[in-house]
N, C-alpha and C positions, 0 to 999 in steps of 0.2 A: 706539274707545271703546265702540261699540255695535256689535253685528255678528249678522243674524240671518240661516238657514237655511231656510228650507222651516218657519218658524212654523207651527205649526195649534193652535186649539183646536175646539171643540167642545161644543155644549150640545144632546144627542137628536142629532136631523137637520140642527139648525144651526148650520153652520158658520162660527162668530165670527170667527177670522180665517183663513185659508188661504194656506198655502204663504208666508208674508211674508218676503222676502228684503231686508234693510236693513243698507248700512255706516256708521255716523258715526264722523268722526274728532274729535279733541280740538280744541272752539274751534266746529264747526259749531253753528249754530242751525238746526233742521229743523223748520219747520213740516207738520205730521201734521191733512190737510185732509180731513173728511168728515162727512156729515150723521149724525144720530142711528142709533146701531144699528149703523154701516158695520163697527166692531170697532177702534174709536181707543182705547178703553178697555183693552178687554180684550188688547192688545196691549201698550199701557203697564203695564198691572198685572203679565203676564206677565215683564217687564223688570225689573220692581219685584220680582221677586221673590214676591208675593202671590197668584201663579197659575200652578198648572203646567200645560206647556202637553201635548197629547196626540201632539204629533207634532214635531221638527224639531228645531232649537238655536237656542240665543240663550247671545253672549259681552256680558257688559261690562266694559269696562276689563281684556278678557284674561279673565276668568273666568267659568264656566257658570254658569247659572242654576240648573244639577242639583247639581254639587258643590260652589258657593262660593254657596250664597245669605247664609251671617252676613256676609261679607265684604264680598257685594255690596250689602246693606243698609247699610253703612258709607260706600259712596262715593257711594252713589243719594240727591239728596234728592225725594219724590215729593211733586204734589201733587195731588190728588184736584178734583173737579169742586167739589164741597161735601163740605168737612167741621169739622167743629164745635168751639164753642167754649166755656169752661167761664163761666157767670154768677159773681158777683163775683170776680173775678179782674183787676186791672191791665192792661194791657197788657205791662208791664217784667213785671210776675209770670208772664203766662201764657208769656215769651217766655225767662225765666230756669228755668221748671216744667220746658220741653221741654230747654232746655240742660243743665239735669241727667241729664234721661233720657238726654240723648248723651253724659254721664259728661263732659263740661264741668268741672273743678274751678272753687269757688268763688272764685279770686285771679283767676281770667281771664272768670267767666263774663258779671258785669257789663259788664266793656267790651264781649265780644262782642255781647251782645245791644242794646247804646247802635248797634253799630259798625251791624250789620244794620239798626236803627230808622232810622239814618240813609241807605245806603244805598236803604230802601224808601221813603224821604222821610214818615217817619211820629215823628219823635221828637217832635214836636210834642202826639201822644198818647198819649205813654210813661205818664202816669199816668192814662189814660181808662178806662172799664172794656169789655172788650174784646164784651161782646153786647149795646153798646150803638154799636158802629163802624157806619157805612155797610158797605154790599156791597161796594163798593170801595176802601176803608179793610181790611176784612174779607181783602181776597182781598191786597192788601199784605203785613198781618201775616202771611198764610200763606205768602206769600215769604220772607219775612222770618223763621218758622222752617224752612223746609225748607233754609235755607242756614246754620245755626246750627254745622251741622257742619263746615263748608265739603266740602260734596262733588264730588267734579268730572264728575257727571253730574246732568241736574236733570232730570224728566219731571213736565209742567205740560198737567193735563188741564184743558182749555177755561177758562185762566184769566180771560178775559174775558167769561164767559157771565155773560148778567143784569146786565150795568154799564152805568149810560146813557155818551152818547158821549164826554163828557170822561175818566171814568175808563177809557173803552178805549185812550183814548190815552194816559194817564197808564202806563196796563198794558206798551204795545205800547214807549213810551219805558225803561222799566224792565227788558224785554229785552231793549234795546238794550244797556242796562249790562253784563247777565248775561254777552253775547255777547264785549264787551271785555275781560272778567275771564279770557275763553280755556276759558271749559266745557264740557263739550258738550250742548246743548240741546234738549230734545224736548217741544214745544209742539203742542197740539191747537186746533182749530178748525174750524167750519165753516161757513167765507169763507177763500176766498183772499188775495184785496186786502188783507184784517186784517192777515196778518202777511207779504205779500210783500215790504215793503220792510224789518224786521228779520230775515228767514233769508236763510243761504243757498243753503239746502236747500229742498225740498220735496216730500211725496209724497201722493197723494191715496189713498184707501180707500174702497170701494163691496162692501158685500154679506162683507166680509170679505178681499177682493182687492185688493190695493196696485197698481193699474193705472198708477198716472203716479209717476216718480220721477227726481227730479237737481236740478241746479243752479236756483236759480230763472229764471233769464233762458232756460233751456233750456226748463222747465217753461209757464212763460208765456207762450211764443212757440208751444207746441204746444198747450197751452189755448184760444189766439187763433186756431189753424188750422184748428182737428178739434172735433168733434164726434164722444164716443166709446161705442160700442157693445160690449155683450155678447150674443154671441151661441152658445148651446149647439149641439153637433152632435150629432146620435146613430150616424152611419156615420164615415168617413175625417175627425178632423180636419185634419190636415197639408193631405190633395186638399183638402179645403173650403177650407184656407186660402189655395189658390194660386188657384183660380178668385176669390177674394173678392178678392184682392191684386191682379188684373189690372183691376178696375170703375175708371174714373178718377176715381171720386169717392174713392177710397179711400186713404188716405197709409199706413197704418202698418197691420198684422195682425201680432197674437200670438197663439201656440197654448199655453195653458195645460193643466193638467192636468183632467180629467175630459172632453174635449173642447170644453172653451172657449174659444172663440175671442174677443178684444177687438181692435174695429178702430175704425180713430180715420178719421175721414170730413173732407175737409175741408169746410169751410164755401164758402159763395158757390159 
């Protein structure tokens, strides 16, 4: 369902994501783990469509992101970190506005948008007005329209940021649902433990470099072993990487592109 290449973008000298090589198939939920800046964003956007990238490919659901973006817009529902909502407006209105924009006809659009309320466990404020919801009420209904189309890829940029701890569980519960509906899912964060036990993916991103990636029971056992390093070479990286690889503290070295080297250390 997602499938990426040697990703790169670029803003001047900085490179937001580099070389990102990612498979999701139909059904996974992949937790996309990294601190501010790492290029979680700018990664997701590119997927979405809303960013072209300078270097590499990216498929979704079979299609490029260079010659099928209207199409890909159609099955991607994205949702953004923060983004806003209209003052007097209902909530049923604000949720029935976008259902049009998805060209939604009017015999089916109410139910849909009753069907999603409930779904996000929010029908209770079908008729509240929607910029006056909690954060995490807020970040529901945004659930709740980015699946109006029913799309079957959903990219959910740091949906739990800003929520005190009830609503992150209310959040982390919610895509658990996403995940049983068989979508494919691509969730941001940065904590681990947030969303390891709803994925069952995961890959971490530093500096723009997707350094840790697989299964979560995989991912989590080599998180728990390593301690892991970046380290630039400016002569042989390969020779560097073989004397590094011999230290016994050392479990893992990869030789990436520009001579970088990431080696994962174990711990104790």
């Amino acid at each position: 369902m997602i499938e990426t290449h040697k990703l790169t973008k670029r803003y001047g000298n900085l490179i937001a994501a580099n070389q990102v090589d990612l498979k999701l198939d139909q059904g996974d939920v992949f937790g996309f783990i990294g601190p501010n800046g790492s290029g979680k964003t700018t990664t997701m956007r590119m997927l979405a469509t809303l960013l072209n990238p300078d270097f590499g490919e990216a498929y979704v659901c079979g299609k490029s992101i260079y010659t099928h973006a209207a199409e890909i817009r159609r099955l991607v529902g994205y949702m953004p970190d923060f983004f806003g909502v209209y003052d007097d407006m209902k909530v049923i209105e604000y949720l029935e506005f976008f259902a049009a924009a998805y060209r939604i006809n009017g015999a089916a659009r109410r139910k849909i948008c009753e069907d999603k309320l409930e779904l996000v466990d929010m029908t209770f404020k079908r008729d509240a007005m929607v910029n006056q919801l909690s954060r995490g009420q807020t970040q529901r209904i945004g659930l709740a329209r980015v699946l109006l189309h029913e799309p079957q890829v959903l990219l959910l940029d740091e949906p739990a940021s800003g929520l005190d701890p009830r609503a992150r569980i209310e959040i982390r519960q919610l895509l658990k649902r996403l995940g049983e509906l068989n979508k494919t899912v691509m969730v941001s964060s940065h904590i681990l433990p947030e969303l390891a036990d709803v994925c069952n993916k995961v890959g971490m991103i530093e500096k723009g470099i997707l350094f840790v990636n697989g299964r979560v029971d995989e991912v989590m056992k080599q998180v728990r072993q390593a301690i892991v390093l970046h380290i630039k070479v400016t002569g042989d990286a390969e020779a560097a990487a073989k004397i590094v690889a011999q230290h016994s503290d050392v479990e893992n070295v990869d030789v990436r592109s520009g001579g970088l080297l990431v080696v994962a250390l174990k711990k104790g």
